[in-house]
N, C-alpha and C positions, 0 to 999 in steps of 0.2 A: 281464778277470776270469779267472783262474785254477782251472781243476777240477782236481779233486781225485781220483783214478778207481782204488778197491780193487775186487776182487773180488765182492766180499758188494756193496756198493754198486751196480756194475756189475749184476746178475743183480738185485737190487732195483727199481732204477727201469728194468731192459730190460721187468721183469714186469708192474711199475705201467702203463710204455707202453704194453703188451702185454695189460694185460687192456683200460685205456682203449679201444683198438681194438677190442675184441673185443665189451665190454659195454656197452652203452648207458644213458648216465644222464640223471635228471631237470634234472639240472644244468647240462648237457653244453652249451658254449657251441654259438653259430652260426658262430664262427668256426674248431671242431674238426670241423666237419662239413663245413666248406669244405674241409679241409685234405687230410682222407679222401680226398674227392671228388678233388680234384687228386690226389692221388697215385694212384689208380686208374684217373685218365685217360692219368698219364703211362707206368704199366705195361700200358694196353690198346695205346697206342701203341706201346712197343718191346717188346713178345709175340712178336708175329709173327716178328720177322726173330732174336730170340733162340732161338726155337723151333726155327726151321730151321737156325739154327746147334749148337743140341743134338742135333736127330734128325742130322745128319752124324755123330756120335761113336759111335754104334750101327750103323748103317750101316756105316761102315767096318771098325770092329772083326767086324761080323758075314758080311764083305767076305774080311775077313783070316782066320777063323776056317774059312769056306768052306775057301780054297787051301788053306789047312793041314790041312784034313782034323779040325778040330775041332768035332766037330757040337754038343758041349755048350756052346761058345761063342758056336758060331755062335745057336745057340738063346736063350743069354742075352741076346746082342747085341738079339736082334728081339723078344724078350719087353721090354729096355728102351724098346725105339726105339715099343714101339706103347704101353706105358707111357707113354712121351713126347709122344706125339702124341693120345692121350685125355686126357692130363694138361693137356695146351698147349690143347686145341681146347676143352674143357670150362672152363680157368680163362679163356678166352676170353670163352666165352659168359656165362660169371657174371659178369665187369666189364662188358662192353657192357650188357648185355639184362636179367643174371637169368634162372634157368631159368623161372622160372614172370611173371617181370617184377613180382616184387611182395618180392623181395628189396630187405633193409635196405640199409643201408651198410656196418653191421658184418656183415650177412651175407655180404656179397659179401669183407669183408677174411678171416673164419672161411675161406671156399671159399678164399681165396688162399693162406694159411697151411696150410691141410690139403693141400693138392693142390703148395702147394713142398715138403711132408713127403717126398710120395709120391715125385717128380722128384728130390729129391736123393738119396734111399731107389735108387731105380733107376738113375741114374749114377755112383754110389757102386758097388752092381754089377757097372754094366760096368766098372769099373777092376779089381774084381775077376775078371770076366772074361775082361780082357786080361793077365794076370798073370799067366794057365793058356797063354797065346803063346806059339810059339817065339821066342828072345833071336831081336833082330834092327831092322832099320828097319821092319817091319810093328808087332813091338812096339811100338815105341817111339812107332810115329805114333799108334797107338792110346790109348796114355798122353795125348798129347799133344789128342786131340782130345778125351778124356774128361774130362781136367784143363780144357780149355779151352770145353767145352763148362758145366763147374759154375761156371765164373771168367763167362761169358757169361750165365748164367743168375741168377746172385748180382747181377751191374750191372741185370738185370732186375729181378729182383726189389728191388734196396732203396729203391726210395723206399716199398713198404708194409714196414714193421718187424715187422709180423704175418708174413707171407710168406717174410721175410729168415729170420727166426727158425727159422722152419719147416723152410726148407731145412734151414737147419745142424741143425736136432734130426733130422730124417731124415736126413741124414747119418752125426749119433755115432751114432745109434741102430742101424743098419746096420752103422756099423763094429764095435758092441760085439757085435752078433750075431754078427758074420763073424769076426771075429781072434781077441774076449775081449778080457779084460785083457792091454793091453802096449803098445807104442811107438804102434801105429797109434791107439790110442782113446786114450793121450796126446796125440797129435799132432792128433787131432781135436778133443777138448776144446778146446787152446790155440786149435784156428781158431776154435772155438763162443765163448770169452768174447773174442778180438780181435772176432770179429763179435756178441758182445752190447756192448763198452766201444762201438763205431761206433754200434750202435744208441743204446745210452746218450747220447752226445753230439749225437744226431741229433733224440733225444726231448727232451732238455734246447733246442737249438734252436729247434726248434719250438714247442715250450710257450712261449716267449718270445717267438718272431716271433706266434704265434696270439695270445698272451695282448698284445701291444701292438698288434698288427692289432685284437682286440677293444674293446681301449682307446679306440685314434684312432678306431674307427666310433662307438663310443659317444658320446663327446666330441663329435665329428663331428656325429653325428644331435641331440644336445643341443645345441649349441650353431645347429645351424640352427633348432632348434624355437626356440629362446631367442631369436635375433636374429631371425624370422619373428614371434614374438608381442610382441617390442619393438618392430618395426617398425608392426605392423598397430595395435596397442591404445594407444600412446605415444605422446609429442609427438616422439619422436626418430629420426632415421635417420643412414642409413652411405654415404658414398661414394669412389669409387677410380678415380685416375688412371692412365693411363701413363705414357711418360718423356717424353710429348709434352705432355702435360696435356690429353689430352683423356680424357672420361667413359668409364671403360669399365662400373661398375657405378654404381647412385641408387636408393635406395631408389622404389619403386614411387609409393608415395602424391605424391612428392617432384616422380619425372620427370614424371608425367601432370599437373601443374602448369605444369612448365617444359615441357612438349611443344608445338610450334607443326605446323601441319599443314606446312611445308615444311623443319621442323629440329627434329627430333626430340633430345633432351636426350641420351642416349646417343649418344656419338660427338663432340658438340660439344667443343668447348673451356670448361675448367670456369670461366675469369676471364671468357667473354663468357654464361656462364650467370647469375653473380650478380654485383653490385657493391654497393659498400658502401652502407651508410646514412647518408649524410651531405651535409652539402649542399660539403665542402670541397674540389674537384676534385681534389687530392692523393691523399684517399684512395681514389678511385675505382680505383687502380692497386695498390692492396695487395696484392690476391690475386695479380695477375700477378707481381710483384715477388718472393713467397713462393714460387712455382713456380719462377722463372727462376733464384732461388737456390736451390734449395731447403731451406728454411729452415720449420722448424714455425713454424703461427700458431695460436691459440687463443681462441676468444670473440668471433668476429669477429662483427656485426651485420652482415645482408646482406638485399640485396631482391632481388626478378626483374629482371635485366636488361633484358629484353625486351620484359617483361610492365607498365613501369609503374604501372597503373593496376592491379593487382592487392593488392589491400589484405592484403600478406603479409611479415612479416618473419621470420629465422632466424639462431638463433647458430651460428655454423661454427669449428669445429677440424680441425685436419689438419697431418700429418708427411709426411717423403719417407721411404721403404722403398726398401730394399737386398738385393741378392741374397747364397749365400753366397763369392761370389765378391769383393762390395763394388761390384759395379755398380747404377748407380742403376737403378731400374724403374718409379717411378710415386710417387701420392703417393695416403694413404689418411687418411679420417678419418671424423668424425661431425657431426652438426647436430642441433639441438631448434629447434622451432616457438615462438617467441617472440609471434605473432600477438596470443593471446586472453592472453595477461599484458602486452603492450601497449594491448591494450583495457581489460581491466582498472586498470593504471596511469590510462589518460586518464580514464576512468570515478571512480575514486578522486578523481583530480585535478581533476574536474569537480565533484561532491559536495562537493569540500573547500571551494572557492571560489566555487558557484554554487546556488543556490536551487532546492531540488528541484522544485516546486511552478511558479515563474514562470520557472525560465532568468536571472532577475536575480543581482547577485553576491548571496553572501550575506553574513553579518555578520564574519566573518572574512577575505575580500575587503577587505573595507568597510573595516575596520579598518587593512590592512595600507595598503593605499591611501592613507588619511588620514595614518595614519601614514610615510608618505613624501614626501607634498607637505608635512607641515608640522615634516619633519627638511630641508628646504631652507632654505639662508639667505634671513634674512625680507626684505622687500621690497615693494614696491606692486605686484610684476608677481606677486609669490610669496604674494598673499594668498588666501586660501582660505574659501569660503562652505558652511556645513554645514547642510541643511533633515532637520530631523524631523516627515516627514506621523503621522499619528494617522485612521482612519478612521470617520466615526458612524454609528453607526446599526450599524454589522457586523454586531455582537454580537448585535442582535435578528435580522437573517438568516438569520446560523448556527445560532439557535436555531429558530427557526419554519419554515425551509425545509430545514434540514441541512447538513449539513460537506461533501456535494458538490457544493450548491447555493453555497455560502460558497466553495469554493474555485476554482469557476468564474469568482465574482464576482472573486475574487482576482488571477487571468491576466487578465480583461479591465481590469484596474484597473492592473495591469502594464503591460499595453500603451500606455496611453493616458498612462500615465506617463514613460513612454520616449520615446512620441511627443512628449511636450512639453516636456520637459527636451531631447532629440537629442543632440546634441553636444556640450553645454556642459555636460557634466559626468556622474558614473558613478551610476547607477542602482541603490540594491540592497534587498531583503526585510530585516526584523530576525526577522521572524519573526509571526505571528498576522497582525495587519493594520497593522501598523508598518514602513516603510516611509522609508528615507534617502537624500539623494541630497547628494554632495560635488562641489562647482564649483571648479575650482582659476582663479584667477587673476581670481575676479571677488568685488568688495567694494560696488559703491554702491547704497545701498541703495535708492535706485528705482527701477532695474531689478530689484533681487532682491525688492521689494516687486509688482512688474508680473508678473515671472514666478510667484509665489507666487499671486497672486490667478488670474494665465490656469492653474493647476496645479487649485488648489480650482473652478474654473468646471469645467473638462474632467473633472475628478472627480467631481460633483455630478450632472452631466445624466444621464441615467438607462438603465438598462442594461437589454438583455433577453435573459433566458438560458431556456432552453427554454418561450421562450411567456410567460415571466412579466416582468412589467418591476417594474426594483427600482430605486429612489433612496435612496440615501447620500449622505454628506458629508464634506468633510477638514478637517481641523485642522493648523495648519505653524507649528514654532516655526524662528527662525533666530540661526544663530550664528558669526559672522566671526572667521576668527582673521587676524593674533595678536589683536587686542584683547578678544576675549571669551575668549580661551583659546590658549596657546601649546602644546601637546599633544593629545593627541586624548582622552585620557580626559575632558580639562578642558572641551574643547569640547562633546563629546557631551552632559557634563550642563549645560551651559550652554543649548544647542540643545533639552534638554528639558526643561528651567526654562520656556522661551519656549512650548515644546508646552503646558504647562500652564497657564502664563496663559492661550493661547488657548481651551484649552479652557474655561479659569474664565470667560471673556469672550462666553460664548456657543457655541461652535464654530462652524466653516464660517467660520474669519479667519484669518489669521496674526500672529504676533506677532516682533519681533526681541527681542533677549535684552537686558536693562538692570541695573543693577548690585542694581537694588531686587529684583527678582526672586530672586538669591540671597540678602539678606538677609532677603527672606519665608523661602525654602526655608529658611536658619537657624533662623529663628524658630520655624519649622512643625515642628523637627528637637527646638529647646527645647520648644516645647508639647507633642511625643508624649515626652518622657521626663517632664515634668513632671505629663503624665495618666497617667502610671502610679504615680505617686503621690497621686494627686489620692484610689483609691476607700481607701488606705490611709491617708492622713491626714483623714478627713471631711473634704474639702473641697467634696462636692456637697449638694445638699440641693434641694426640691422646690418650687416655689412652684404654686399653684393656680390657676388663672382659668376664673370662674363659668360655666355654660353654661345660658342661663334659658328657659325656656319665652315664644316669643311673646305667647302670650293674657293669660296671666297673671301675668306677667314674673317669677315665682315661680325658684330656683335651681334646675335638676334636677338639677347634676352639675359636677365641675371637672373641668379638662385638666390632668394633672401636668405639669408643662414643668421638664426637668433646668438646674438651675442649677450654676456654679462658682465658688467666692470662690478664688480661685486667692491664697496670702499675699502677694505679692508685688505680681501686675500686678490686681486689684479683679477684677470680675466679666467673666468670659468668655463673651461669648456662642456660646449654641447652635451657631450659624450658622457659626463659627472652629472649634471642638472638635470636631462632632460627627462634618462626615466625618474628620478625625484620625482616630477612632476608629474609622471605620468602616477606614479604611486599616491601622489596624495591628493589627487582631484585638481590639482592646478592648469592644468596640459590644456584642457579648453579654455580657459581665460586667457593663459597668453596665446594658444592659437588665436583666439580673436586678435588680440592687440596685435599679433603678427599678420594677421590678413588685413586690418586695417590701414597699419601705417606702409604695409609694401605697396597697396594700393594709393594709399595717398604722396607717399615718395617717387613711385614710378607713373606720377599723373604731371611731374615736371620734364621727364624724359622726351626723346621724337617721338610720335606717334605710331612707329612701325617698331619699335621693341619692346616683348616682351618680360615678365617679372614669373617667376617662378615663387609657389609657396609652399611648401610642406602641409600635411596634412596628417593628424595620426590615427589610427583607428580608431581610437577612440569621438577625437572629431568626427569620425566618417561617422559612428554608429549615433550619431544626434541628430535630430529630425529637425534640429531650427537648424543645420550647416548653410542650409539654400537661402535662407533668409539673412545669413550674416553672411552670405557671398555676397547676395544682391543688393545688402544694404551698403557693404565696403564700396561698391563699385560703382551705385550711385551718388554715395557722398564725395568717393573721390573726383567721379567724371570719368574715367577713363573707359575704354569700350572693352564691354567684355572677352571679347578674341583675345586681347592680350595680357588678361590673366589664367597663367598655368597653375593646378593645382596638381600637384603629383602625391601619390598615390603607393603606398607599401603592398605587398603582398599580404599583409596581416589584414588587411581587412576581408581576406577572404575563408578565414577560420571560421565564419561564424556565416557562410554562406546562405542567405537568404533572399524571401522576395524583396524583403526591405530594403538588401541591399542591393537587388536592380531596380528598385525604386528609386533611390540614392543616385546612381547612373542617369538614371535619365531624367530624372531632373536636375542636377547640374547641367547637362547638355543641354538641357530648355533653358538654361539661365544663358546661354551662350560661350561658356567658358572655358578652357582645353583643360584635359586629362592628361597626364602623363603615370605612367608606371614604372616607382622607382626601384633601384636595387635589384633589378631582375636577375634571378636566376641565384638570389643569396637565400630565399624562404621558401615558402611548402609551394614549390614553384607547381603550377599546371597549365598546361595550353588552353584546356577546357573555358576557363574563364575569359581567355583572349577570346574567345566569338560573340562571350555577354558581355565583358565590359565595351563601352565602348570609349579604349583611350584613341589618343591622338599622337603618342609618342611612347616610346619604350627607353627606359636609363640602362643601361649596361654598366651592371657593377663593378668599380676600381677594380677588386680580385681578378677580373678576368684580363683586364689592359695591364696588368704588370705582370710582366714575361713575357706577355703575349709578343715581341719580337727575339726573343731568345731563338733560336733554330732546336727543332723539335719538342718547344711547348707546346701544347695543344688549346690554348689560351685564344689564338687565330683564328683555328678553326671553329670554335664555339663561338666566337664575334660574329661572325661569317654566318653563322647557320641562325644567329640570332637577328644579323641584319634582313637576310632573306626570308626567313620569317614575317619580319616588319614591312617589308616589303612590297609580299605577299596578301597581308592584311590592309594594307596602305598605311602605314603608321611612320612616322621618321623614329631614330635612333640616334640618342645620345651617350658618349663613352665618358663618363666619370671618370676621375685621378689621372687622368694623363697628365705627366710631370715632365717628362724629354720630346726632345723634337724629333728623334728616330717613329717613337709612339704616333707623332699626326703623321708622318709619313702611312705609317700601318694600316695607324686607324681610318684615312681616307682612301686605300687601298683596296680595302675590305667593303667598302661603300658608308660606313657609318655618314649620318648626313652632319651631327653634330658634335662638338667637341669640349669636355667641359673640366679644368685642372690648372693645377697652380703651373704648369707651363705658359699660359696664359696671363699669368699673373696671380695672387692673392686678395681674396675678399678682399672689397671696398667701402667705405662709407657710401651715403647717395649723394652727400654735394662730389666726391672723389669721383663718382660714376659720372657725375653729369659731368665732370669735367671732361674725361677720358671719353666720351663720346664728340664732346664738342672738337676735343682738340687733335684728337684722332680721327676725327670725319665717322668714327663708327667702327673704324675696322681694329682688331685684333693685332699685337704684337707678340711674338713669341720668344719666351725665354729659359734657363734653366739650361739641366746638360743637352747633350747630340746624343750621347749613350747610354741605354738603358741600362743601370747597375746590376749587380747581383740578382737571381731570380729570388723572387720571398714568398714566403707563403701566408696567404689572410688568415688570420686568426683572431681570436677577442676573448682574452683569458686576463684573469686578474693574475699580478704579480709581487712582489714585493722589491723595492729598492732603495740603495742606502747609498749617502753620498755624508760621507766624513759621520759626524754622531746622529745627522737629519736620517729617518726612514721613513717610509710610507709605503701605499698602495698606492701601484699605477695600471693600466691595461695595454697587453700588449697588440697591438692591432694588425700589422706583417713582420712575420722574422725572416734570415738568409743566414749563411753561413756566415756572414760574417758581420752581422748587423740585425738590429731590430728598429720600429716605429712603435712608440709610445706613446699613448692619450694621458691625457688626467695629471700632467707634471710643473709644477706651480716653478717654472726658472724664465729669469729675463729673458728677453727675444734676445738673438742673436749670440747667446752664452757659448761657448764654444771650450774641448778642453777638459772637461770637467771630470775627472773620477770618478767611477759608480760601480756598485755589488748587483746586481741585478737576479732576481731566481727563476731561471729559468726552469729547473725543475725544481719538485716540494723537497726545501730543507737544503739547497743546491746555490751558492750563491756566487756566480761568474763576475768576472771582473770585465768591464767595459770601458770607454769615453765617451763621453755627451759632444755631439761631432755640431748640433745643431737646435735649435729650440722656437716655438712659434706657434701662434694660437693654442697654447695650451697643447700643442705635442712638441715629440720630440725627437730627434735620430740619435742610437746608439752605436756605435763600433766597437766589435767585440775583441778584447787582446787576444785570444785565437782563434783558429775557426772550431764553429760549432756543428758537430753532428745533428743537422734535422730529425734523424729519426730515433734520438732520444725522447723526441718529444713524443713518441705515443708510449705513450704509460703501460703495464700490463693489464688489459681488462679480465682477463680470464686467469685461473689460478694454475698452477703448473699442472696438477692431475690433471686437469682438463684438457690443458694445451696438449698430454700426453697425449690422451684419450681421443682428441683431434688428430 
């Protein structure tokens, strides 16, 4: 760069430099005061010998002035020379010391500048004092020391610009007193602005070297703050080789990692500090490889060398660095802690495919799985077995003992699941208490029938989790592909077509998958769309059956029972439809329409009989139930006493306040309670003190047999009547079919009696008749003798009549007969040939003896052994082991 240097400019920034020296500012960097500082060191150091080089030039001239007899000279001589020497020994003590030692910096540059005033002021004189000399070699040397004494004193003084300055102004300033205007105080001028442009250039220097010396310190101190709090607070650090490739710097955090008590990380060689992450022996030599060339590498993944076992990963980048000569020097780079977003990753990648809960795979696992053995070309080796468990009982668990009581059970259920599947095959959660397990390479189905039952045994035995022992049960449908399914979507619902039949079958069985299966689930798929047309086109409607007083066989009251003339397939029963509805949100809508119109059909009856309406738990668990009681009952007119709502045991799975809230407001609505089915669900007495019914149902199971001689069917009537009793509650006997039964049943004290002995569901114009025309009272019909003893049960079945088959449900068997739900034949068929299975794969020959609402009576061509019907639940090593 190029300056530029007038006059006016020159005398400008000498001034600016010049007062900066002088004046102290708030601004003032640290690096001007450094500068000061130096320059006042470097003129306390060459003082001295300048000094004594100036006092010579007075000295001698006052030497010379002696011999020649010029005492004014001489006089001048010594007047400078002690000038000189108070001048010298005093700006002495201002740079070292301070006279008082409490002088600034610019005070001591002020003393330097004023005190070169003085000294150039006085050997300015002596030139004029030698000037009064006689011409000659004394002259001359005189000249010569006094000229060479201001030339010696000027090298002194310039590194302060204040000082410099000084001189030369006591210089002109002398000269202009001494001569006036003319050649001399021209002549001194020019030296004053040659030594103001020097100054000028010196100040320009330095502002530059100061202001970039301030710069790099700044930078400097920033950038270590910077790379100190990245280091300390960040995943990241720095490190730097020489030409050797060993460590000469590592981040702190980084070394005391890699530090061994006999080999400390600084100093090592940096390829036997880290090596790659990989298991590939090749790449173990990367880094050395990148040194020996030196070649940048970037994003390298690296562990401890030495340290194996140190659960630590890092990304590492690094270049080789060059001198500016082009020599190589080392190699420098950075690293980030990879560690905790590798845990992170396996953590992720553990969630994604494993079961938070048991550690099993999860459904996504599952899935991909399946879907990999059954994208293999197909084959006997390549077939694949798929079990869907189902857990009983869970649900009441989880509700009665809590979700961490429930999930306890869950991990032990895990366990023992693993343990007996093992190796044959992958184990994984779907989630709740559903549970899958995929076998590749096994299909026959007695062993996946052997293993299924040793799964349900090992399941069932009962579990004890903090003190409390709990029994549950499993359910397992199964499904083979390819034949049940060549894909995994197809299979899965194939596998829980088969979970459902088992569970329709009872649960605590397993069932494999069969073609009939899905053409129920079709069927089940047409009935739930064809019920949602069913409350839209009237095609439900109500039939009634009588419920009579014991004593006086008088009617007190009918049971609404929902019917469906479905156009197409005749009457539906109950028993087919109603869970449909309950599965797909329908169950409260037609509750309504069923509490509705029983209300308003039994608002044409006498005033003193009752209307019975079902309720299901699901109705029960909805907080508008009270409001669509009270609305039915206003719109009808009829008075509340004579609407019964009965009431299942399932509303008591989910035991809450809500649901004595639910109690006693119906009772504030005025209405009766009854509770139906007793003694067929998660029966407890405990609830008989909170609810407050009005009546107790006795379930059909118990009135059929119950007069056989040494059923025990009586005796539990009995204890249930007295019971009722006890509590004040009346008792009504469901399915009484013979007249021996009301004998019993009124024996036993029950108050109520309610069965197609009685007669069969009515229409309400049928009802109003039969009260009018009967006065009220009851006729009894059907046999005297109670048939065969049978046993209740409700298990899905299979039956074939010529090329027709289907599913039916069998609801009681006997030795020599069964009652069947769900069988689409005219009333009154009679006669009819049937295959019927009563065990799996088992299929007995029967007669259809009789047919009606959608059941039916079988008579079996021989008799049948009951106790075929319990399945083997336990495997024979066990039953051994038992």
């Amino acid at each position: 760069m190029r300056i530029r240097v007038t006059p006016f400019r020159a005398l400008r920034v000498a001034f600016a430099a010049l007062w900066t020296d002088l004046s102290p500012s708030a601004t003032e960097s640290e690096g001007h005061r450094n500068t000061l500082r130096r320059q006042l060191r470097q003129l306390a150091q060459s003082w001295p010998f300048a000094l004594l080089v100036a006092l010579a030039a007075p000295l001698q001239v006052a030497w010379t002035g002696w011999q020649q007899a010029r005492p004014g000279v001489m006089l001048v001589a010594l007047a400078c020379a002690a000038v000189l020497a108070l001048f010298g020994t005093l700006l002495l003590l201002a740079i070292r010391r301070g006279i008082t030692r409490r002088w600034s910096l610019h005070g001591k540059v002020r003393t330097a500048m004023a005190l070169g005033a003085v000294g150039g002021a006085a050997l300015l004189l002596l030139v004029f004092a030698t000037a009064q000399l006689s011409p000659g070699p004394a002259r001359l040397a005189g000249f010569v020391t006094a000229f060479g004494a201001m030339i010696v004193l000027v090298i002194a003084l310039y590194p302060v610009r204040a000082a410099t300055l000084g001189f030369g102004a006591g210089l002109l300033v002398t000269l202009g007193a001494q001569d006036g205007i003319g050649i001399g105080l021209g002549i001194g001028t020019v030296l004053l602005l040659a030594l103001t442009s020097s100054t000028y250039r010196l100040a320009l220097f330095e502002r530059s070297a100061v202001a970039q010396r301030d710069l790099d310190h700044a930078q400097g101190r920033m950038a270590t703050r910077l790379v100190a709090e990245f280091e300390t607070h960040s995943s990241g650090w720095f490190w730097q080789t020489n030409s050797e490739g060993e460590v000469t710097y590592l981040t702190d955090k980084v070394a005391r990692e890699l530090d061994t008590p006999d080999a400390p990380a600084i100093g090592a060689p940096l390829s036997r500090l880290f090596r790659m992450d990989s298991a590939l022996p090749e790449t173990e030599r990367t880094i050395a490889f990148h040194l020996s060339s030196r070649t940048a590498f970037s994003n390298y993944s690296v562990r401890p060398a030495s340290r194996a076992k140190l659960e630590r990963w890092w990304s590492m980048s690094g270049r080789p660095i060059f001198d500016e000569d082009g020599i190589f020097i080392g190699f420098v780079g950075s690293g980030s802690d990879l560690t905790e977003r590798r845990r992170a990753d396996a953590e992720i990648t553990r969630l994604a495919l494993f079961d938070g809960l048991t550690g099993l795979a999860n459904r996504q696992r599952l899935r991909l799985a399946l879907d990999q053995m059954l994208a293999q070309p197909a084959s006997p080796q390549r077939m694949t077995s798929l079990f869907l468990l189902d857990l009983d009982r869970f649900k009441a668990v989880n509700d009665t003992l809590g979700h961490q009581m429930g999930d306890a059970l869950l991990k032990q259920v895990a366990q023992r699941l693993q343990r007996g599947i093992g190796e044959a095959g992958l184990v994984g959660r779907l989630g709740g208490d559903e549970f899958q397990v995929i076998m590749p390479g096994q299909a026959d189905r007695e062993k996946l029938a052997e293993l299924a039952r040793r799964v349900i045994f090992d399941l069932s035995q009962p579990y004890s989790i903090e003190g409390s022992a709990i029994s549950i049960g499993c359910s397992i449908g199964i499904a083979i592909a390819p034949q049940d399914g060549g894909d995994s979507e197809t299979l899965i619902r194939n596998a829980d077509l088969a979970l459902y039949a088992a569970k329709g079958d009872g649960r605590g069985i397993h069932r494999f998958f069969r073609d009939e299966l899905l053409v129920g689930a079709q069927s089940r798929k047409q009935l739930e769309d064809d019920l949602r047309q069913a409350l839209v086109g009237n095609q439900f409607y109500l039939a009634y059956q009588p419920v009579v007083d014991t004593r006086s066989e008088r009617i007190v009251g009918y049971e609404a029972l929902l019917r469906w003339a479905h156009p197409t397939r005749g009457l539906v029963s109950p028993a087919e439809f109603v869970p449909v509805a309950e599965d797909c949100g329908l169950i409260e809508t037609i509750g309504e329409w069923v509490l509705r119109t029983a209300c308003t059909e039994a608002a044409g009856w006498p005033g003193d009989v009752r209307v019975a309406v079902n309720v299901s738990p699901i109705q029960f668990a909805n907080p508008v139930l009270p409001s669509l009681v009270t609305s039915a009952l206003a719109k009808s007119g009829i008075a509340p006493h004579r609407l019964e709502l009965e009431i299942t045991e399932g509303v008591f799975l989910d035991e809450s306040a809500a649901s004595e809230q639910m109690f006693k407001t119906l009772k504030g609505c005025g209405v009766r309670l009854a509770l139906d089915d007793f003694g067929t669900g998660y029966s407890s007495l405990g609830y008989l003190k909170k609810a407050p019914f009005d009546k107790i149902k006795i379930d059909q199971s118990f009135v059929k047999g119950a007069t056989i001689p040494g059923n025990r069917n009586a005796a539990i009537i009995r204890a249930i009547v007295s019971l009722a009793d006890a509590l004040g509650m009346e008792t009504t006997a469901e399915g009484v079919e013979n007249r021996d039964e009301i004998t019993l049943i009124r024996d036993l004290g029950c108050s109520h009696i309610q069965g197609f002995v009685y007669g069969k569901p009515a229409r309400a114009a049928d009802v109003l008749q039969q009260l009018t025309i009967g006065g009220g009272m009851a006729t009894a019909t059907g046999y005297q003798i109670t048939r065969n003893p049978r046993t209740a049960m409700l298990r899905s079945a299979r039956i074939e009549a010529g090329a027709v088959s289907g599913e039916v449900r069998i609801r009681n068997i006997s030795s020599t007969g069964a009652m069947i739900e769900g069988i689409e034949v005219d009333d009154g068929t009679t006669d009819l040939d049937v295959l019927i299975e009563l065990l799996e794969d088992q299929m007995f020959p029967a007669k259809l003896r009789w047919a009606a609402d959608g059941r039916a009576g079988l008579e079996f061509a021989e008799t049948f052994n009951l106790e075929r019907l319990a399945a083997p639940s336990v495997p024979q090593a066990a039953r051994k082991a038992g």
